[in-house]
C-alpha positions in Angstrom: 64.6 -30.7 -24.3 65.3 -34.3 -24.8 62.7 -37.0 -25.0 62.2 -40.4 -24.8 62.0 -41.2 -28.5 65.4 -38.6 -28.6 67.1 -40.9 -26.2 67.8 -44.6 -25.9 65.8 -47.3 -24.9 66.3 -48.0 -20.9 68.5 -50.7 -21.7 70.9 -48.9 -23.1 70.4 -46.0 -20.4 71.2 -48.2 -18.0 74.6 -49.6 -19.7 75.4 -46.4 -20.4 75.0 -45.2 -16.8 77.5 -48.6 -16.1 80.1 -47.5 -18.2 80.0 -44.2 -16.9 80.0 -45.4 -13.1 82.7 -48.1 -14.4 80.9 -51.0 -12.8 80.8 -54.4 -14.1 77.5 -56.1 -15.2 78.0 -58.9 -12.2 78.7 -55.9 -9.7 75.6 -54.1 -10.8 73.3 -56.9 -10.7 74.3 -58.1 -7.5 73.6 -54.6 -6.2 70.3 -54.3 -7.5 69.6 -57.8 -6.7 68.8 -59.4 -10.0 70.3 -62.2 -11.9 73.6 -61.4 -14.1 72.0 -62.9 -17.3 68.3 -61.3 -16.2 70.4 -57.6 -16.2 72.6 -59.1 -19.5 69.0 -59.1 -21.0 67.8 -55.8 -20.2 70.7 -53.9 -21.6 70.5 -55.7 -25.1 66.4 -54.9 -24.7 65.4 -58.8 -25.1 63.3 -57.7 -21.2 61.6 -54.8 -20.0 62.2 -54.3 -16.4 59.8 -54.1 -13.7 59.3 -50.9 -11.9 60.8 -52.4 -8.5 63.8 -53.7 -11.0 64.4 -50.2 -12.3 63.9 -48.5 -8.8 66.7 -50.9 -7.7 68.9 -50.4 -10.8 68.3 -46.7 -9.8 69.4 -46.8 -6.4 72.5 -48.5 -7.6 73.8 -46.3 -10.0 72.8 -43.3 -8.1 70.4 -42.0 -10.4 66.4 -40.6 -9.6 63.7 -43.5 -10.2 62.1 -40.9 -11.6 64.1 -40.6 -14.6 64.7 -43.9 -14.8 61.2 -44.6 -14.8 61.2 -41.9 -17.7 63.2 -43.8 -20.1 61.1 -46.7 -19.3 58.0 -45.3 -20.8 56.5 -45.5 -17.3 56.6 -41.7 -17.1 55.1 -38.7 -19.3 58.3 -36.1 -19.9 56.0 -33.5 -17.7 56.9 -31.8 -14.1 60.2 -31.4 -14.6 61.2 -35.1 -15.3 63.1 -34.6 -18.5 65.3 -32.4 -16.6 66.2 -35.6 -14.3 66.8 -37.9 -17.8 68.5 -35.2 -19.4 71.2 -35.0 -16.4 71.2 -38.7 -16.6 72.5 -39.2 -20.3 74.9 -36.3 -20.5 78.2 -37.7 -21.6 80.0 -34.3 -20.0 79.1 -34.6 -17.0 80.7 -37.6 -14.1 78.4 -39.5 -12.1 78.9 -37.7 -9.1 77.8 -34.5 -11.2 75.2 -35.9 -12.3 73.5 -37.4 -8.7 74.7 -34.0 -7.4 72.2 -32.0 -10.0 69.8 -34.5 -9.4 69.7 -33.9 -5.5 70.1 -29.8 -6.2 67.3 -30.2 -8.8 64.4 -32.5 -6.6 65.6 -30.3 -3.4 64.5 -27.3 -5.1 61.4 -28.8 -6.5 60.6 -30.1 -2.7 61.2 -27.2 -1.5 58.4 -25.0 -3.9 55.9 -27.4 -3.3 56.0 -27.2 0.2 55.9 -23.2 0.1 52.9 -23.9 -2.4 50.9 -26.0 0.4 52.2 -22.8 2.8 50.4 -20.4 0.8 47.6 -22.1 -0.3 47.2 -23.4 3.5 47.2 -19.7 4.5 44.3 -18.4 2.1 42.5 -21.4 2.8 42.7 -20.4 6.4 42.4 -16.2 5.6 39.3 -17.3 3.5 37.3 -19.0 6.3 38.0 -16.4 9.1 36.7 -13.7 6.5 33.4 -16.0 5.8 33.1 -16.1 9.7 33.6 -12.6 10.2 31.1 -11.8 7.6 28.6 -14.2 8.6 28.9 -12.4 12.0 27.9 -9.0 10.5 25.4 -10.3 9.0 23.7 -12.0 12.0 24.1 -8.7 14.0 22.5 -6.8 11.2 19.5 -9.2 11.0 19.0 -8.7 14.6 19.1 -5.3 14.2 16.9 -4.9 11.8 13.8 -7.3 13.1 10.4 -5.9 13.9 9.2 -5.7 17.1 7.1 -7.8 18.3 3.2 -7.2 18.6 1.8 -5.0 21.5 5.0 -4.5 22.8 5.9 -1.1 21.1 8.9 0.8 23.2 7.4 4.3 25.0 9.2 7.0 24.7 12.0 8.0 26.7 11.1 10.0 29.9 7.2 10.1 29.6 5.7 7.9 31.9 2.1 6.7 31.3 -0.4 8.4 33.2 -2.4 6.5 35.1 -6.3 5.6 34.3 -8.9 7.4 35.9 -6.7 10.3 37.5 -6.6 13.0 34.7 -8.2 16.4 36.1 -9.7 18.3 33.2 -8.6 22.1 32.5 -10.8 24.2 33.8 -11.7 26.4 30.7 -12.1 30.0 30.3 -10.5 33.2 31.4 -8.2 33.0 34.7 -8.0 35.1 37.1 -4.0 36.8 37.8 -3.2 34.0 40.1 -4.0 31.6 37.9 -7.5 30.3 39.2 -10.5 30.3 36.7 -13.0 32.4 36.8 -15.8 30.6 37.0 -14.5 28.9 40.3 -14.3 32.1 41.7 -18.1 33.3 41.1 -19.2 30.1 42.3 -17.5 30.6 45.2 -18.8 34.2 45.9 -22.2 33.2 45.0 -21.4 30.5 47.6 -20.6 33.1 50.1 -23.1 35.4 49.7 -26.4 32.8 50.1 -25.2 31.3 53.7 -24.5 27.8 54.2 -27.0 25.8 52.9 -30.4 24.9 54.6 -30.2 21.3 56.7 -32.6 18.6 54.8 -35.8 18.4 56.9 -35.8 15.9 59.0 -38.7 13.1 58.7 -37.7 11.4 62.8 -41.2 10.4 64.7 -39.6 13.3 67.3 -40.0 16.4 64.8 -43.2 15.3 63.6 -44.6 15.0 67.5 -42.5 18.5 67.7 -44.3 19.4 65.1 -48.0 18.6 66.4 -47.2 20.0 69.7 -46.6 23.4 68.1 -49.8 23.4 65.9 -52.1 22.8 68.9 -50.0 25.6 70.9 -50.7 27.7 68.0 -54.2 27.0 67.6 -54.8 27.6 71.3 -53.1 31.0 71.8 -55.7 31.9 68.4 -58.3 30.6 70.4 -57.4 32.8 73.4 -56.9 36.2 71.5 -60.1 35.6 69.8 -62.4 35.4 73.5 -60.4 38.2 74.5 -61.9 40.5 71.8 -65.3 39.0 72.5 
C-alpha cells in the first residue's frame, strides 16, 4: 500500500488532482477561496497549507479531507486512510471514480462503526441486567440464610404449648381394664367401707353448756341408782 514518502508531496497531489479534474489554477482557487498566487505556491511546495486550506481544496476537487490531510503529513497512514490517498493518486481511474470509491469506501466504514457501537451497546446493556440479576440472588440467599434472632426460636408445627400450672401427672402403676389406676380404686373402697367421715367437734359456747347439762344429768341418775340399792 502506498505511503506518504511513496507518493508526492501535497502540492503536487493537489495539481495532479487539477489536471485530472481539468480545472484551471484561477478556477480552483477561487473555489477554495484562496489567492491564485497563494494556491500557485502550494503546488510548486514554496507553502504548506493550512488544514482549513486543504479541507477547502478538498471539497473542491471532490476528494476526502481525510486523504488530503494524509498527503499533508497531518495524518498517520492508519484506519484505512491510505485506502482514501491511494484512490486519490490513481492515474486509471476519472474523478468521478475516484469520489465514487471514496463515498463507497467511508459509507462502509460508517456503516461498521455504527454496528460496532450496536454491539458493544448491547453487552454493555446484557452485562448490567446479568449483574442485577445476580445481585438479586444473592440478596435472597443472604436473607435466607440469616440466624434467627435470640429468644425467638419457631415451635414446631401443630404442637401448641401447654399451659403453666395445668399438667395432671400419670397416675402410676397397674390399671384396672377400664383404664382407671389401681390405687384410686382401693382408696376409694377403703373410702366406702369406713363411712363418711366423723364431723370435727365442735368448740360453740352451746355444746359445751350441752355438754355440762349432760354430765350433771349423768351424775344424778348415778346418784339415784345408788340410794336405791341402799
Amino acid at each position: 500500500m502506498a505511503t506518504p514518502k511513496d507518493l508526492p508531496d501535497v502540492g503536487g497531489f493537489i495539481r495532479d488532482l487539477r489536471r485530472n479534474a481539468k480545472i484551471s489554477l484561477r478556477q480552483l482557487a477561487e473555489q477554495a477561496g484562496v489567492s491564485n498566487p497563494y494556491l500557485s505556491q502550494i503546488e510548486r511546495g514554496l507553502r504548506k497549507p493550512s488544514a482549513e486550506v486543504l479541507q477547502q481544496l478538498a471539497s473542491a476537487l471532490r476528494v476526502s479531507t481525510p486523504a488530503m490531510y494524509l498527503r499533508a503529513g497531518l495524518l498517520d497512514d492508519k484506519e484505512g486512510q491510505g485506502v482514501l490517498a491511494a484512490i486519490a493518486v490513481d492515474p486509471d481511474l476519472t474523478m468521478a471514480q475516484k469520489q465514487s470509491l471514496t463515498q463507497i469506501y467511508e459509507t462502509f466504514r460508517r456503516e461498521n462503526s455504527r454496528l460496532a457501537e450496536a454491539e458493544a451497546a448491547t453487552e454493555a446493556a446484557e452485562a448490567a441486567t446479568e449483574a442485577a440479576q445476580a445481585g438479586s440472588g444473592a440478596g435472597l440467599a443472604a436473607t435466607a440464610a440469616a440466624p434467627s434472632a435470640p429468644g425467638t426460636a419457631p415451635e414446631a408445627p401443630g404442637t401448641a404449648p401447654e399451659a403453666p400450672g395445668t399438667a395432671t401427672p400419670a397416675a402410676t402403676g397397674p390399671t384396672t381394664p377400664e383404664g382407671t389406676p389401681t390405687e384410686a380404686v382401693l382408696e376409694s373402697v377403703a373410702v366406702t367401707e369406713a363411712g363418711p367421715a366423723p364431723a370435727p367437734p365442735s368448740s360453740t359456747p352451746a355444746r359445751k353448756a350441752a355438754e355440762r347439762a349432760t354430765a350433771v344429768e349423768t351424775e344424778q341418775t348415778a346418784a339415784a341408782v345408788e340410794e336405791e340399792k341402799s
